[in-house]
C-alpha positions as CSV (number, residue, x, y, z in Angstrom):
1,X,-7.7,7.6,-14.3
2,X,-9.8,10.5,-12.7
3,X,-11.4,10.4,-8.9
4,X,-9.6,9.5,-6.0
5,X,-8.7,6.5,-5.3
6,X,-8.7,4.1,-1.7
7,X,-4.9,2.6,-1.1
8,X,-4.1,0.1,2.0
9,X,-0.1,-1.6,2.5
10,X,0.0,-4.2,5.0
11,X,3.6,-4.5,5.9
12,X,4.0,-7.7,7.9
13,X,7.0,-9.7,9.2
14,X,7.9,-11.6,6.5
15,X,5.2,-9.9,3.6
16,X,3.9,-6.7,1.6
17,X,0.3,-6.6,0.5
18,X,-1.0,-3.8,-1.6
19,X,-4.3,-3.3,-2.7
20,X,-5.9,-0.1,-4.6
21,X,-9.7,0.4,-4.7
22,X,-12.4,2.8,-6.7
23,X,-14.5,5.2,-5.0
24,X,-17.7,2.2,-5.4
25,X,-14.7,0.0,-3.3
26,X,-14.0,-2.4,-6.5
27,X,-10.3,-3.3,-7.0
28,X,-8.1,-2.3,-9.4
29,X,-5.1,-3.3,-8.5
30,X,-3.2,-5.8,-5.9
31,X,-0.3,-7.8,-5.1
32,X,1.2,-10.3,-2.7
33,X,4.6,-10.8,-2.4
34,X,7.7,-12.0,0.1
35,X,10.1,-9.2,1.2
36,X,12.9,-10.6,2.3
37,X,13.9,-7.7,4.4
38,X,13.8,-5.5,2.1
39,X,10.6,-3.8,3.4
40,X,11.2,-0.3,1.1
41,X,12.1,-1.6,-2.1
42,X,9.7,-4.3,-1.8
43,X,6.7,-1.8,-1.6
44,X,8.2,0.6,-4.0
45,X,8.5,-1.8,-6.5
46,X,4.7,-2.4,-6.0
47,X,3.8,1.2,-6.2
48,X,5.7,1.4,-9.2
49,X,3.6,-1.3,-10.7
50,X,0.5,0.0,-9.6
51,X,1.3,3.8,-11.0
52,X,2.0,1.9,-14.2
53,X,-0.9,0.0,-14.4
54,X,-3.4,2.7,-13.3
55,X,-2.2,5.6,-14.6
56,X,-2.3,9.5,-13.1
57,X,-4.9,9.3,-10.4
58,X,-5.1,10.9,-6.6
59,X,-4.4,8.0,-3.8
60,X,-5.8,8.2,-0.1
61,X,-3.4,5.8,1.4
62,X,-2.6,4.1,4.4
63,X,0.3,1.6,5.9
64,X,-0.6,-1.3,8.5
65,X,1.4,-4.1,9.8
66,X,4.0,-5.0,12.0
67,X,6.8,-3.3,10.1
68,X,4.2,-0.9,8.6
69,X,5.5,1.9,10.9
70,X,8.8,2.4,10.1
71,X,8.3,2.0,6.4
72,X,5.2,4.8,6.9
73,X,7.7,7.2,8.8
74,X,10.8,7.1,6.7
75,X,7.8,7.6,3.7
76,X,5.8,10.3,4.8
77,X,2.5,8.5,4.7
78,X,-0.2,7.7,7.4
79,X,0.0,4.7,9.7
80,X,-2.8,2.9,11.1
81,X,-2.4,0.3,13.7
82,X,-4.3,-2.8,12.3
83,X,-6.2,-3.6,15.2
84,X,-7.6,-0.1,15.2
85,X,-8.3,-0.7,11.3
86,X,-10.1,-3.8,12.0
């Protein structure tokens, strides 16, 4: 897949949503799921999914929710509070 691509997480208490979008804002890929506390793994596994589904493509991504930040700083990407991203 070619063009760049919009990516959001919303790490919450108790669950991960991930949701990728096309440049024209169509979605091409999302899932909801329980983590169990296992915040890391729980997204990874999703990403993985995701990069299998979709292919090679560029990602601009960003992590919300309550346990967004920690997962965003031990990863490396962006944070955005939710009530800002609202």
């Amino acid at each position: 897949m070619n063009g760049c691509l919009a990516a959001g997480i919303d790490i919450g208490s108790t669950t991960v949503k991930v949701v990728v979008c096309d440049p024209q804002g169509e979605i091409l890929f999302s899932r909801y799921g329980r983590h169990h506390a296992l915040t890391v793994e729980t997204v990874r596994t999703m990403l993985i999914e995701a990069g299998r589904q979709l292919g090679d493509c560029v990602v601009d991504l960003a992590v919300t929710g309550s346990a967004g930040m920690g997962v965003a700083e031990s990863s490396g990407f962006p944070f955005l509070q939710e009530v800002v991203a609202s």
